[in-house]
C-alpha positions as CSV (number, residue, x, y, z in Angstrom):
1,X,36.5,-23.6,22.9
2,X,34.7,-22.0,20.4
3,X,34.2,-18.3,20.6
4,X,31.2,-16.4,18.7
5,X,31.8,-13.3,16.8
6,X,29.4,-10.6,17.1
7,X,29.1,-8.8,13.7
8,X,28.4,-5.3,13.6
9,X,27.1,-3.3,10.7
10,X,29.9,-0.8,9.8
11,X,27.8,2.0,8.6
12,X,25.9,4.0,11.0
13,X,23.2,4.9,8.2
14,X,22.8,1.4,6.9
15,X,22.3,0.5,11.2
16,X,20.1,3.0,11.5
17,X,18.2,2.1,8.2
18,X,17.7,-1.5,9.6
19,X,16.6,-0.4,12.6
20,X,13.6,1.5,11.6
21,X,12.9,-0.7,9.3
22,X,12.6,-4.1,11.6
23,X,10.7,-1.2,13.9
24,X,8.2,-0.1,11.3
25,X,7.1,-3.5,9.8
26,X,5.6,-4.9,13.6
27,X,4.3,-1.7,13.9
28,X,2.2,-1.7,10.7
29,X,1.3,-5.0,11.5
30,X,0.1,-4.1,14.7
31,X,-2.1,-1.6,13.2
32,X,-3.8,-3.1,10.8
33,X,-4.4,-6.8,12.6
34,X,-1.8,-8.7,10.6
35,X,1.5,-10.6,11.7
36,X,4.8,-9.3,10.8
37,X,5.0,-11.9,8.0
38,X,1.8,-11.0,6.3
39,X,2.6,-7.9,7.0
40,X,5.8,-8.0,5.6
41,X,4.6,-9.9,2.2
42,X,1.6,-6.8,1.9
43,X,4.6,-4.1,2.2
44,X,6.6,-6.3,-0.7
45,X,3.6,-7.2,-3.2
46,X,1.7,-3.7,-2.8
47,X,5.1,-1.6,-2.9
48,X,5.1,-0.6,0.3
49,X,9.1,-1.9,0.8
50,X,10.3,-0.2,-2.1
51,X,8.7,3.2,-0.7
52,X,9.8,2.8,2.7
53,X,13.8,1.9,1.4
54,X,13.7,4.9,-1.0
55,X,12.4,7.2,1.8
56,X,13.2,6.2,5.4
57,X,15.2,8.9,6.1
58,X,12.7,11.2,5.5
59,X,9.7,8.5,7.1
60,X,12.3,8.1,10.1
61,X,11.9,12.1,11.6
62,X,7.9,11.6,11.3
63,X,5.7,9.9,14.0
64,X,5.3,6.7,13.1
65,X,1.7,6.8,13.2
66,X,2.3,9.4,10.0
67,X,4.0,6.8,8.4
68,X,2.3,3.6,8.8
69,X,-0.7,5.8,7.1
70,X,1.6,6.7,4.3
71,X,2.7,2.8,3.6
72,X,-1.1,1.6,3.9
73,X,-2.1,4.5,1.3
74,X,0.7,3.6,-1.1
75,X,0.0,-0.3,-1.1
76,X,-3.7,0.8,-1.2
77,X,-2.5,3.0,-4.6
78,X,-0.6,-0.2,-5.9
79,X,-4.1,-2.3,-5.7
80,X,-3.6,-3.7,-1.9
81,X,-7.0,-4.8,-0.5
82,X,-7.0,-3.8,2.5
């Protein structure tokens, strides 16, 4: 019989990073009437991803209303029309 390995991510940061992140992208979507693969592709195209990688640590202690504002005025910065 074939048994299934769970894999675990090793580093409690990198775990935590995924976790806000895969938190924070429904969210956003949720807010602004999109689903979480539009949503997803606005955060890439508009630079919305590479802000919230280079700063969810800092995004992560704030309420997440707080930073779903900050993405949306970022990508709005980088020429998102929305």
């Amino acid at each position: 019989m074939e048994t299934i390995e769970k894999k675990v991510i090793p580093d409690k940061e990198l775990r935590n990073k995924v976790r806000f992140i895969t938190f924070i992208i429904p969210e956003f979507a949720r807010a602004y009437k999109m689903d979480k693969q539009e949503a997803y592709l606005y955060l890439k195209k508009y630079g919305g991803l590479d802000y919230l990688f280079e700063h969810w640590w800092a995004l992560h202690t704030d309420n997440p209303f707080w930073t779903i504002r900050s993405l949306y005025k970022i990508c709005y910065r980088n020429g998102g029309p929305r």
